[in-house]
C-alpha positions in Angstrom: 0.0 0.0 0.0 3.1 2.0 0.7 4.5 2.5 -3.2 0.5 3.6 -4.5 0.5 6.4 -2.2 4.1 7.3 -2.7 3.4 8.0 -6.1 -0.4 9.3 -5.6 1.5 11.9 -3.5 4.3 12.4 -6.3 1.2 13.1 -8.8 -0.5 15.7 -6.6 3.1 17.5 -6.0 3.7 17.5 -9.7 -0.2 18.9 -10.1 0.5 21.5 -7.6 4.1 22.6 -9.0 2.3 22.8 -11.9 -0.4 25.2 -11.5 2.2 27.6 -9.5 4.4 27.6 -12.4 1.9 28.2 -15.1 -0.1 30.5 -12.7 3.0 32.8 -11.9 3.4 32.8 -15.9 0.6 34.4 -16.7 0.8 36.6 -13.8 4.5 37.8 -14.8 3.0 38.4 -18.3 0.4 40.5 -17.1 2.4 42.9 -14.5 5.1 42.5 -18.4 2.4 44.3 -20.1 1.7 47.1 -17.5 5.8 48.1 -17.7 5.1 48.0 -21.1 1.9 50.2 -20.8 3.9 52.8 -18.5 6.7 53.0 -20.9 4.9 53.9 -23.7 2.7 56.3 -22.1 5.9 57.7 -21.2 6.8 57.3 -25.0 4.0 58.5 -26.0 3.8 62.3 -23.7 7.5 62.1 -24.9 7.0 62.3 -28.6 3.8 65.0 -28.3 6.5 67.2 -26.6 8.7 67.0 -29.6 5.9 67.4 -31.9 4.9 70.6 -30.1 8.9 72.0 -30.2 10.5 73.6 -32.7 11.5 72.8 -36.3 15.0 71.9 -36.0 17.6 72.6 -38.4 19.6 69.9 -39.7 22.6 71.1 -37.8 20.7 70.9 -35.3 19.8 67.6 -35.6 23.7 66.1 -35.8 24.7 68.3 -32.8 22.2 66.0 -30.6 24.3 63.5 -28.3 24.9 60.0 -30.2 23.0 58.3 -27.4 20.0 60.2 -27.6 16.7 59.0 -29.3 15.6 61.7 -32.3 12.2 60.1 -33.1 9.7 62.4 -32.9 11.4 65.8 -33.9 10.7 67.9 -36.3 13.2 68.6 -38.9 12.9 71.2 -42.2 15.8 71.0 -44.4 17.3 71.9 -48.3 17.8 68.8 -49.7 20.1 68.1 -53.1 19.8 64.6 -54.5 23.5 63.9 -55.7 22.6 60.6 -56.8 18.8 59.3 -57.5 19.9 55.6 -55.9 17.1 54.3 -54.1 17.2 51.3 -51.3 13.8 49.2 -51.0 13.5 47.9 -47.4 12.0 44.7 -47.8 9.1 42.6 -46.2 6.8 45.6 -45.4 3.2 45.5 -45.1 0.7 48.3 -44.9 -3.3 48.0 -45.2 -2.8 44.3 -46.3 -0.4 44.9 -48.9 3.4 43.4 -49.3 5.8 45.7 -50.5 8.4 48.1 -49.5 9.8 51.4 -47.8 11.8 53.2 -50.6 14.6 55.7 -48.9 16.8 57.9 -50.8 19.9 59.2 -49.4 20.2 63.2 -50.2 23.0 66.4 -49.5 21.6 68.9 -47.4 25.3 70.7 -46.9 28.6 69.5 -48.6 30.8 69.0 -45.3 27.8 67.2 -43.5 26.4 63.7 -43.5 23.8 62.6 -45.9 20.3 62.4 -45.0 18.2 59.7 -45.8 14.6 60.5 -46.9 11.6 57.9 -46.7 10.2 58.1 -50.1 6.6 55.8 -48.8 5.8 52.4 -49.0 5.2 50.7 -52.7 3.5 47.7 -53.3 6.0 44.5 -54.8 5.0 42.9 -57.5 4.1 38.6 -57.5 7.6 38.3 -59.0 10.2 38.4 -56.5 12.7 39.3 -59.3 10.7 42.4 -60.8 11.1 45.2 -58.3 8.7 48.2 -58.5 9.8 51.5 -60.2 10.2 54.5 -57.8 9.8 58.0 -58.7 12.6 59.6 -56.7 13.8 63.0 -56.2 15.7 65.1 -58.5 15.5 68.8 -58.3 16.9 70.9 -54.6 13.7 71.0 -52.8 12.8 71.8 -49.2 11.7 68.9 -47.1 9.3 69.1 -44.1 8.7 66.3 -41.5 9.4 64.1 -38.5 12.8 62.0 -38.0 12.8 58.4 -36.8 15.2 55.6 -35.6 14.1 51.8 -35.7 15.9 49.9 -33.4 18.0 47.1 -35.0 16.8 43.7 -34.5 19.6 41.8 -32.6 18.7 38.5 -34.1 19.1 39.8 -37.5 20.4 43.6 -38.3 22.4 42.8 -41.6 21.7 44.9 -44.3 22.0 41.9 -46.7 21.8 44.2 -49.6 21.4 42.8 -53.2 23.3 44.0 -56.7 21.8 46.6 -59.2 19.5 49.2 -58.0 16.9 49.6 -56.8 19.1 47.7 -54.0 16.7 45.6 -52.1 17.8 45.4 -48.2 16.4 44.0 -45.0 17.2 46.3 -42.7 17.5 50.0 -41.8 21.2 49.7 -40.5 22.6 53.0 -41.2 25.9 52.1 -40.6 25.9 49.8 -43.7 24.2 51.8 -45.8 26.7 54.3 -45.3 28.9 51.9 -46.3 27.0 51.0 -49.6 27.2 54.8 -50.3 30.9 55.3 -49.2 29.3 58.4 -47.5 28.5 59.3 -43.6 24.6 59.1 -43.1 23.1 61.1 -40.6 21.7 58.8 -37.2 18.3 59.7 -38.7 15.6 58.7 -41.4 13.5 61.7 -42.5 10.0 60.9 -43.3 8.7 64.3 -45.2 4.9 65.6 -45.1 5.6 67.4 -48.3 6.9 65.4 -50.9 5.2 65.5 -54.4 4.4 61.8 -54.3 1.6 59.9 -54.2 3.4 57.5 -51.8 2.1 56.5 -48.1 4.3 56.6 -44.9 2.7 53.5 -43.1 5.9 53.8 -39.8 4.3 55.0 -36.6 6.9 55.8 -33.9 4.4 53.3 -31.5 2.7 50.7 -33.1 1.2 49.7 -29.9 -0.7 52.0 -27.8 -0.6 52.0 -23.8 -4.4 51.2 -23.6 -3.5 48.3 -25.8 -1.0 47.2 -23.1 -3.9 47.7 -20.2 -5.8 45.4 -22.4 -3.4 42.5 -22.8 -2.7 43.0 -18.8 -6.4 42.8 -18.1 -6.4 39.3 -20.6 -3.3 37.7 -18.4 -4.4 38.4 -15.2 -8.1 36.9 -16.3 -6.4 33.9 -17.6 -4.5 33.5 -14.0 -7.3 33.8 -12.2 -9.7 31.5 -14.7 -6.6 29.0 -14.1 -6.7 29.4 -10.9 -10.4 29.3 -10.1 -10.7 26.0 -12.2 -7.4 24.0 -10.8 -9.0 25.2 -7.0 -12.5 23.4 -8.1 -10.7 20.3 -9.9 -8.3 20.0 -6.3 -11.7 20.3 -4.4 -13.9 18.1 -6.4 -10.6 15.0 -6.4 -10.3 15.4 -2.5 -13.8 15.1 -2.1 -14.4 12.2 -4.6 -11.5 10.8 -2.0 -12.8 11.4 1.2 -16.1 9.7 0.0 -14.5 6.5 -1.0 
């Protein structure tokens, strides 16, 4: 009689470690998704204050500190297009659509760093080998808009880039791309409001609002307590099924 209770007992503490475990999961991921709430309400009153500043200039904008975010200012600049190359970040989507975000690298002052310019998203074609004609900028013209930084992923922040142009890439890694042009880039992508194309800018600075995070919080810490609440009645309902026989 010994041994069936010996492992009866083994059973309920692997039942029991059990629901702690997968209970204090889905409370971690809850209290994960309030920090993640805070910090982008924090973000988010961040980036209205930069939208409410200023127009910097561009000097302006490379005098910043190296390890300071710029996403969210407003920059106006004169642009020059030395050259009319254009990357294509791939694997974008926007409104459904598969495509990509076309950026042009342009002269604003001849002892200063390039600045690359979001052109907008285009749509790719089926064929993987035909990629989409961009109109790009060719005249001096004065640009107008926000600046933005997208954090490289660590997993994979190659630039990968393929030959010809359009040069199809994978990732907005500056460094490399100021490789590609044998120029210096500015830290910065400039995504103008007044360009004279018929292209979208689909990048939002958050993607995710804070209210979104309360939600998914609200959806853990449900989950915990459903788990809870049913692994409490099945304990209950066993013990008594017991206590009966």
């Amino acid at each position: 009689m010994a041994l069936p209770r010996v492992k009866m007992n083994l059973a309920w503490l692997f039942v029991v470690l059990s629901t702690v475990v997968v209970f204090s999961i889905l409370v971690k991921l809850g209290f994960w998704q309030l920090e993640r709430a805070q910090y982008k309400a924090h973000w988010q009153q961040q980036l209205t204050n930069r939208q409410a500043a200023s127009v910097l200039s561009y000097r302006q904008l490379l005098n910043f500190p190296k390890d300071e975010p710029l996403t969210g200012f407003k920059l106006k600049a004169a642009v020059t297009p030395i050259s009319t190359d254009i990357f294509l970040l791939d694997n974008q989507v926007y409104k459904g659509k598969v495509g990509y975000l076309a950026l042009q690298a342009v002269q604003v002052n001849e002892s200063e760093p390039w600045l690359l310019v979001e052109l907008g998203f285009i749509a790719a074609s089926m064929d993987r080998a035909k990629l989409p004609s961009v109109t790009a900028i060719t005249a001096p013209a004065m640009l107008e808009g926000r600046v933005y930084q997208k954090q490289l992923n660590p997993m994979s922040s190659e630039l990968m880039p393929e030959a010809g142009w359009p040069k199809r890439i994978q990732n907005l890694n500056i460094p490399q791309l100021s490789e590609q042009l044998n120029m210096p880039l500015a830290s910065a992508v400039l995504q103008p409001s007044n360009l004279a194309n018929s292209y979208s800018h689909p990048w939002q600075p958050i993607p995710l609002s804070s209210q979104k995070h309360h939600g998914y919080a609200v959806q853990w810490f449900s989950m915990a307590g459903v788990f809870a609440l049913l692994m409490g009645y099945l304990l209950f309902r066993t013990l008594k099924q017991q206590h009966n026989k």
